[in-house]
C-alpha positions as CSV (number, residue, x, y, z in Angstrom):
1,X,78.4,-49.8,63.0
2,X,76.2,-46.7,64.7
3,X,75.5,-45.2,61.8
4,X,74.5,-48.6,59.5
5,X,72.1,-49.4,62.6
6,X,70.6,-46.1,62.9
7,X,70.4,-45.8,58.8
8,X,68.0,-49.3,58.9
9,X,66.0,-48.5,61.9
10,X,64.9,-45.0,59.9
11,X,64.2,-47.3,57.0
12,X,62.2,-49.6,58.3
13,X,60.4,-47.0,60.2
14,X,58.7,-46.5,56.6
15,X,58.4,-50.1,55.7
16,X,55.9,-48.9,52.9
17,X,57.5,-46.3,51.2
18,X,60.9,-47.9,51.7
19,X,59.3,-51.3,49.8
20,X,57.7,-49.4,47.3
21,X,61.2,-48.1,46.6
22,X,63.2,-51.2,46.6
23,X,60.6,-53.0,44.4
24,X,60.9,-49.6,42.0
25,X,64.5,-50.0,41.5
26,X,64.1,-53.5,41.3
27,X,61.7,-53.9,38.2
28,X,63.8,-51.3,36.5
29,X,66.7,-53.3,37.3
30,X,64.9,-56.6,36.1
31,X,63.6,-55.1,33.0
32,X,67.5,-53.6,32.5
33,X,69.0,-57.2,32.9
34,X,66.2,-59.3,31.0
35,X,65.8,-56.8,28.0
36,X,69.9,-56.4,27.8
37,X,70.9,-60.1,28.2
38,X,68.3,-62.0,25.6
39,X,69.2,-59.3,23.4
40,X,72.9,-59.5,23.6
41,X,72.1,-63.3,23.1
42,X,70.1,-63.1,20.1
43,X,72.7,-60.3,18.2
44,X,75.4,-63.0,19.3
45,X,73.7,-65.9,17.9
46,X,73.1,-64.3,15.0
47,X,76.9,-62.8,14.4
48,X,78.3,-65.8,15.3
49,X,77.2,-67.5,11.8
50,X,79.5,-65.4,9.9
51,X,82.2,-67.4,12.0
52,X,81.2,-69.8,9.5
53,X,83.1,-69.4,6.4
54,X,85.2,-66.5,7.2
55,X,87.3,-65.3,4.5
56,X,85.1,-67.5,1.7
57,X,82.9,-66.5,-0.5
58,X,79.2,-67.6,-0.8
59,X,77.8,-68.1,-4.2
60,X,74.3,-67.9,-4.1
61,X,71.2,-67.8,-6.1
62,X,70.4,-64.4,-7.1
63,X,67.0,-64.4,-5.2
64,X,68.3,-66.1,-2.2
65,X,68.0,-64.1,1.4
66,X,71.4,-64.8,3.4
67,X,71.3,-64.0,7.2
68,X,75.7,-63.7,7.6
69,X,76.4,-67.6,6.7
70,X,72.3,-68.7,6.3
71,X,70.7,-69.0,3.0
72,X,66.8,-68.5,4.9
73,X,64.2,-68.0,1.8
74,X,64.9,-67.7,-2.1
75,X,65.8,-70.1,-5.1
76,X,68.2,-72.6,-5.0
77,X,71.3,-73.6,-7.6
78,X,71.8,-76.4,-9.8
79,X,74.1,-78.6,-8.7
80,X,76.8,-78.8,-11.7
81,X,77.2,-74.7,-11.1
82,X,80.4,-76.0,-8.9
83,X,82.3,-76.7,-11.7
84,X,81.9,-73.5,-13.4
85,X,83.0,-71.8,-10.0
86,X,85.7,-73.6,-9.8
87,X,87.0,-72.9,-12.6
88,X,87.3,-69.5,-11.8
89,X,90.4,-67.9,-11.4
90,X,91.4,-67.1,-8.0
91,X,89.3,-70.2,-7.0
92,X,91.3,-73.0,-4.9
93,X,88.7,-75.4,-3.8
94,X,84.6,-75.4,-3.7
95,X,82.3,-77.2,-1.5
96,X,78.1,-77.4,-2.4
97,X,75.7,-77.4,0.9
98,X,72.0,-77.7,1.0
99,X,70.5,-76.2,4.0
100,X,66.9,-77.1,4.9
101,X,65.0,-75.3,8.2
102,X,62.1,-76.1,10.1
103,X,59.0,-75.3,9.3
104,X,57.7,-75.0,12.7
105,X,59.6,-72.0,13.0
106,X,56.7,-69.9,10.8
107,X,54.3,-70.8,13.5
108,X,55.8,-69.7,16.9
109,X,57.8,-67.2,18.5
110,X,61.1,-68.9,18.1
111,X,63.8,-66.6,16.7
112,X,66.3,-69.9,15.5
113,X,65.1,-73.1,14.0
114,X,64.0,-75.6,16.0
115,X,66.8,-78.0,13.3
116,X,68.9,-77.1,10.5
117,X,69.7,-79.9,8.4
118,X,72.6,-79.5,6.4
119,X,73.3,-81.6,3.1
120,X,77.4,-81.6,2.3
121,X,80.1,-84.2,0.7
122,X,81.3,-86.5,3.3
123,X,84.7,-85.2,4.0
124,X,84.5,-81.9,3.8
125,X,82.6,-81.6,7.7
126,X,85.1,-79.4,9.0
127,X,83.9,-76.5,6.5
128,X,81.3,-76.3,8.4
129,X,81.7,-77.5,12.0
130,X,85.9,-76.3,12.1
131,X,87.5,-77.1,15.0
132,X,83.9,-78.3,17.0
133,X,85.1,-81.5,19.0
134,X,82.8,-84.5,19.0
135,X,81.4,-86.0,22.3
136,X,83.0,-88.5,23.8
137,X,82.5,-91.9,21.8
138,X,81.1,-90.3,18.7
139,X,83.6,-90.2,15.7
140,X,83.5,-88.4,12.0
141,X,81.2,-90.3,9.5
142,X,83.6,-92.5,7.2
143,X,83.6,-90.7,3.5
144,X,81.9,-93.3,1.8
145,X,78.9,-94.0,4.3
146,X,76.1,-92.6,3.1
147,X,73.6,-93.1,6.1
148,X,75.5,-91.6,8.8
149,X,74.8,-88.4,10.3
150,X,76.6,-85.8,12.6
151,X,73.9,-83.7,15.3
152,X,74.4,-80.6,17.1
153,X,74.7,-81.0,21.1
154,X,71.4,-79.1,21.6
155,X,69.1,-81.0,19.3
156,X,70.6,-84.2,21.1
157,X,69.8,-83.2,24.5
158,X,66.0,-82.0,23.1
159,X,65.2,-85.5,21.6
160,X,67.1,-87.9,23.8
161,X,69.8,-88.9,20.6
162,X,72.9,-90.8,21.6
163,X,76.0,-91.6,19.4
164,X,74.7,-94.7,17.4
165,X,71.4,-93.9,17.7
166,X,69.2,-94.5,14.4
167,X,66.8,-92.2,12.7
168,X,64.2,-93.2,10.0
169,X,63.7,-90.4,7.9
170,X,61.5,-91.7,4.6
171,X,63.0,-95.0,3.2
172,X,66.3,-93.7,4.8
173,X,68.0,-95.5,8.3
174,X,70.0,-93.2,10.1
175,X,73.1,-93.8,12.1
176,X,74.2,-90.9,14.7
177,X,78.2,-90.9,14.3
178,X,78.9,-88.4,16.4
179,X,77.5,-85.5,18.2
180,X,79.2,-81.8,18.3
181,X,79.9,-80.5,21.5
182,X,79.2,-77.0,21.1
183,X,77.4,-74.1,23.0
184,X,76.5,-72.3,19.8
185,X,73.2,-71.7,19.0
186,X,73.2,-72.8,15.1
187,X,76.0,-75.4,15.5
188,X,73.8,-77.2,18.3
189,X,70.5,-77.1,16.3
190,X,72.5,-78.8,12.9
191,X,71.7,-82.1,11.5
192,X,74.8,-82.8,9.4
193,X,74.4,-85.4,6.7
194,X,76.3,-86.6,2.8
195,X,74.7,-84.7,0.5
196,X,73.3,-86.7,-1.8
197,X,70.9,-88.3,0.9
198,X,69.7,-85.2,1.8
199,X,69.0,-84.5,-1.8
200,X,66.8,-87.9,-1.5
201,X,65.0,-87.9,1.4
202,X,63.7,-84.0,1.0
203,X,63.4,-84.1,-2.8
204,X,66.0,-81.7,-3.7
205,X,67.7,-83.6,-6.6
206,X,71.2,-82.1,-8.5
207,X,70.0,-78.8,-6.1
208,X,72.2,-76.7,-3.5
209,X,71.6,-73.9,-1.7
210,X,75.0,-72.3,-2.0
211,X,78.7,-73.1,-2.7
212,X,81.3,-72.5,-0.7
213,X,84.2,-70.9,-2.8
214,X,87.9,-70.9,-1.0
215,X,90.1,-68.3,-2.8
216,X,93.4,-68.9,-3.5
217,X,95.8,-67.5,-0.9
218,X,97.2,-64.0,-1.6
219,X,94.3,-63.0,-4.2
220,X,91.6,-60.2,-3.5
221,X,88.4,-62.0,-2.3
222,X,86.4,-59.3,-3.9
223,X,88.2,-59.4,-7.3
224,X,87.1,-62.8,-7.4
225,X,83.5,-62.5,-6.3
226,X,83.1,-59.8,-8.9
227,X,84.5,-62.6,-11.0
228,X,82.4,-65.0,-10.4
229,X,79.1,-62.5,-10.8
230,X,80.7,-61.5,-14.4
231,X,81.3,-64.8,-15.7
232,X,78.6,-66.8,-14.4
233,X,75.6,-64.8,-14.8
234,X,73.3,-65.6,-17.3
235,X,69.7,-65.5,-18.2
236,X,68.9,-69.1,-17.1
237,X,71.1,-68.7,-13.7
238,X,71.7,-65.4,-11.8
239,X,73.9,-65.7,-8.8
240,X,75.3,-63.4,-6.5
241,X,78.8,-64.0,-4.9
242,X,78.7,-62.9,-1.2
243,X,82.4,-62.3,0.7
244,X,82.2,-61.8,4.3
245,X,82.5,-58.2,4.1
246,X,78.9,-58.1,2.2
247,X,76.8,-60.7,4.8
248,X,78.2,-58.3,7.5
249,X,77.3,-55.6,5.7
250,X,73.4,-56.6,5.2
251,X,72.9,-57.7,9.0
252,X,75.2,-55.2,10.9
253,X,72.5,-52.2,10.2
254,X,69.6,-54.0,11.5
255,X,71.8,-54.8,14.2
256,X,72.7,-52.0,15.2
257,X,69.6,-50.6,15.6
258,X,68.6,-53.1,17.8
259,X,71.0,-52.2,20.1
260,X,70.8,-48.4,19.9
261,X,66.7,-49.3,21.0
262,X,68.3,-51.5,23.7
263,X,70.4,-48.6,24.8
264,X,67.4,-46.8,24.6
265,X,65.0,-48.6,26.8
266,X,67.8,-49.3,29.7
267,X,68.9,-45.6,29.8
268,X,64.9,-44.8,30.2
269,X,64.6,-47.2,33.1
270,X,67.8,-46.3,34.9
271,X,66.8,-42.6,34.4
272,X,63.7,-43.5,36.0
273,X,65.2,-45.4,38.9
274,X,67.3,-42.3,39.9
275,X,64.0,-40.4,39.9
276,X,62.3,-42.6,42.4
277,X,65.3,-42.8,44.8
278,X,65.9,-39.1,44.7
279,X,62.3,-38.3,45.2
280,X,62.2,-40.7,48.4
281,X,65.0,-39.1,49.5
282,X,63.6,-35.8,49.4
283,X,60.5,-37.0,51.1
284,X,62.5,-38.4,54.1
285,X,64.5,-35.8,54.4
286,X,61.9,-33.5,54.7
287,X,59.8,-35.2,57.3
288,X,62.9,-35.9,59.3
289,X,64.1,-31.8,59.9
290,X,63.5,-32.4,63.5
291,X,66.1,-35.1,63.8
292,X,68.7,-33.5,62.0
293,X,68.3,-30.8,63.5
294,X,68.7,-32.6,67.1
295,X,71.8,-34.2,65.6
296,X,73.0,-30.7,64.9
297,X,72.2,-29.3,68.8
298,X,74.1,-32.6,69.8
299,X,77.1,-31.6,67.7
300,X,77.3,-33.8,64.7
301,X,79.4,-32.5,62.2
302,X,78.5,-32.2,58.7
303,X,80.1,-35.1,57.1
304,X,78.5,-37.2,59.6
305,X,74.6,-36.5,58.4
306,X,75.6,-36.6,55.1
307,X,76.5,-39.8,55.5
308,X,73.4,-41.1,57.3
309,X,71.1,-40.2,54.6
310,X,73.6,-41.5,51.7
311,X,73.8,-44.8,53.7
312,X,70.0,-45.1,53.5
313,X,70.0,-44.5,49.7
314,X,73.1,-47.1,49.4
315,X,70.9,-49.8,50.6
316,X,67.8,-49.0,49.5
317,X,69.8,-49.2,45.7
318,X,71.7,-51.9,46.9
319,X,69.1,-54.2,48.2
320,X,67.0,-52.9,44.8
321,X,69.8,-53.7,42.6
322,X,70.0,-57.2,44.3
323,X,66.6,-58.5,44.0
324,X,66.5,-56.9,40.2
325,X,69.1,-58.7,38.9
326,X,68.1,-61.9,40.7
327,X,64.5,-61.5,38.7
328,X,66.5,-60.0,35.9
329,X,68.7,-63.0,35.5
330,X,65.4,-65.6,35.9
331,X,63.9,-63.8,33.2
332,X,66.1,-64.0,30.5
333,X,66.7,-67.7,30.4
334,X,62.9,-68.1,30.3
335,X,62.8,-65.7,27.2
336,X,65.4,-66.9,25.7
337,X,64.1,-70.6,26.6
338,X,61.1,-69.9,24.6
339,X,62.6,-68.4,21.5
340,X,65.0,-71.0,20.9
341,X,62.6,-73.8,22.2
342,X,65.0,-74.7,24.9
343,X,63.4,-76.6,28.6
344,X,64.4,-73.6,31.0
345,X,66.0,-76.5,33.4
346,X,68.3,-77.1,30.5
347,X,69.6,-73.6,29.9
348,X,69.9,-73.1,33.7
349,X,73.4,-74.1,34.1
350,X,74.3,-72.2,31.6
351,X,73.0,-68.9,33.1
352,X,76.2,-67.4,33.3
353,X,76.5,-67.6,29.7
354,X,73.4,-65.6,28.7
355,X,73.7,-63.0,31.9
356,X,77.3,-62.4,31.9
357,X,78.5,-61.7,35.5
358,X,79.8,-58.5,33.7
359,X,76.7,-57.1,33.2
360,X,75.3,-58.1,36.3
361,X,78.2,-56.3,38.5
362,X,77.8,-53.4,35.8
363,X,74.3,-53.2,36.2
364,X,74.7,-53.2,40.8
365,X,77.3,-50.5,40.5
366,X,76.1,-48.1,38.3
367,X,72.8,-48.5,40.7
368,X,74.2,-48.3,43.7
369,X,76.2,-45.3,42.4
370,X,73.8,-43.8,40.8
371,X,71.5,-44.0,44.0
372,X,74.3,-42.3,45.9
373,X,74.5,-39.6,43.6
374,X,71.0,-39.2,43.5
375,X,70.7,-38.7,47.2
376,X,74.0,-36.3,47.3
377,X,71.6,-33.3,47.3
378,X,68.9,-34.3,49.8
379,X,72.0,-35.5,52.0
380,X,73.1,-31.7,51.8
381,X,70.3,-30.4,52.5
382,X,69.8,-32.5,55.7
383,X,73.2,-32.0,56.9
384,X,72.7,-28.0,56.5
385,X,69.8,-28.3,58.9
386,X,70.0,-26.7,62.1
387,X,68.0,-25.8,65.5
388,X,67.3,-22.3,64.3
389,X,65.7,-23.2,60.4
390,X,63.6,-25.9,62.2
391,X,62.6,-23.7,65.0
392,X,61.7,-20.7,61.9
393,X,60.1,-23.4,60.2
394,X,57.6,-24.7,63.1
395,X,57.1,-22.1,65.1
């Protein structure tokens, strides 16, 4: 107890350079958190679409961009393409979807649409939305309703929708079914509605943007998508069919890098934390010789002045660490609130979720550790201080 109180009086002795410190390790800390956390949530947002349709395959038009289970730009199929696919062999059921985005996504920062509306046969939800649950008092469109809609948790929330809420989108009255209680970031920004009304109100007639191909249990996914390509393609309608193997193969790169700059950028800011704190702990060290070496002509042992100058660093990374990851953590929602178009006080009880408490008790122990490494030599140095070097020194 000594020791702690005699470590934060020699501290706070040098309120200014011991600030400067803490508020060093502390912005690298912050940048650390923010930078790793929206990152981590924008790579998860984006892998989790290949959730969707695992183990299908994804016939497309030939010109069509596909982000894992999103068709985002490129030409659309005709509609009666379905029955050629499933007529395939290796084919056991198909199901047609029309995706349309946002536009105002072209014009801001945000990384996911603001809504995705999604055209598919009633009946066939579940191909999409699998095992989602609906909020409570919502229920599944009936099959042959054509103005009711399904909408994602998120979108809700944003524009105040409740289950049997209506919508008037063109000539078309919309009833809100249900609404999906989800936390994931494309699931809770869908519009879910029959097909053939969202062929009519957005002028898409007889047109999809892919089909959704089940194999048959037992086949080779790939043997059939190469079947598909080989039977279907033709000078009037090239298509391309994607199994989940290929969508993860044309994202995971990009991916990838993203994370190795990531990697990058945090190793940078931890290098540089370990620089300041072993720097200030050179500094004090060296304008303290005259205490340690009055420790030393009053007899304490070695082990006892290491540990004075590795308590300082401790809290100095501690307290650092602390404050960073308190900033750190404040930070990331707001980013991620404006690049999904979120209100902050809506993703703040969720904060957990984007800043994992992993990473946060990660991020305070390789700090703190890292600080106490970092001071290890200046500690050694002080404790090998005695009456005679200072006495050399001064005099």
């Amino acid at each position: 107890m000594h020791l702690s109180v005699m470590c934060l009086r020699n501290l706070f002795r040098r309120k200014a350079r011991t600030t400067l410190c803490i508020a060093g390790i502390a912005l690298a800390v912050t940048s650390m958190v923010a930078i790793t956390a929206t990152i981590t949530s924008y790579t998860t947002a984006i892998r989790e679409m290949n959730t969707f349709f695992t183990g299908d395959i994804l016939v497309v038009s030939k010109s069509q961009i596909v982000i894992q289970a999103l068709p985002i730009s490129g030409g659309n199929l005709i509609e009666t393409i379905e029955e050629d696919v499933k007529g395939i062999s290796g084919v056991e059921a198909t199901v047609p979807l029309l995706f349309l985005f946002s536009m105002e996504l072209r014009s801001t920062i945000e990384m996911i649409p603001i809504n995705i509306t999604v055209g598919i046969p009633p009946g066939n939800w579940t191909v999409l939305t699998g095992s989602t649950p609906l909020r409570t008092g919502g229920s599944w469109p009936s099959k042959n309703a054509s103005d009711e809609i399904l909408v994602g948790s998120c979108l809700a929330d944003l524009t105040g929708i409740a289950v049997n809420s209506t919508i008037k989108t063109g000539n078309h009255i919309l009833t809100v079914r249900g609404i999906l209680d989800t936390r994931s970031a494309i699931l809770g920004r869908m519009v879910i509605m029959p097909l053939r009304t969202a062929q009519e109100i957005y002028h898409y007639p007889m047109t999809v943007s892919m089909i959704v191909a089940k194999p048959e249990e037992g086949v080779n996914v790939e043997e059939v998508a190469d079947r598909i390509e080989s039977e279907l393609n033709n000078p009037t309608e090239r298509i391309k069919a994607l199994t989940s193997k290929e969508r993860n193969s044309i994202i995971d790169p990009l991916l990838d890098e993203v994370n190795m700059w990531n990697l990058g950028i945090s190793s940078a800011l931890f290098v540089t934390s370990v620089m300041i704190v072993t720097l200030v702990a050179m500094v004090n060290v060296s304008e303290r010789r005259r205490d340690f070496a009055t420790l030393d002509a009053l007899g304490a042992s070695f082990t006892s002045k290491v540990l004075i100058v590795l308590t300082e660093i401790c809290f100095i990374g501690l307290l650092g660490s602390l404050i960073g990851i308190f900033l750190g953590a404040i930070a990331a929602v707001t980013i991620v609130s404006i690049y999904t178009n979120i209100p902050i006080q809506t993703l703040f009880p969720d904060i957990f979720t984007i800043v994992s408490p992993l990473l946060l008790t990660k991020t305070v122990a390789c700090m703190v550790t890292a600080s106490c490494v970092a001071g290890l030599i200046p500690a050694i140095a002080a404790a090998r201080t005695s009456v005679a070097d200072i006495l050399r020194a001064e005099y």
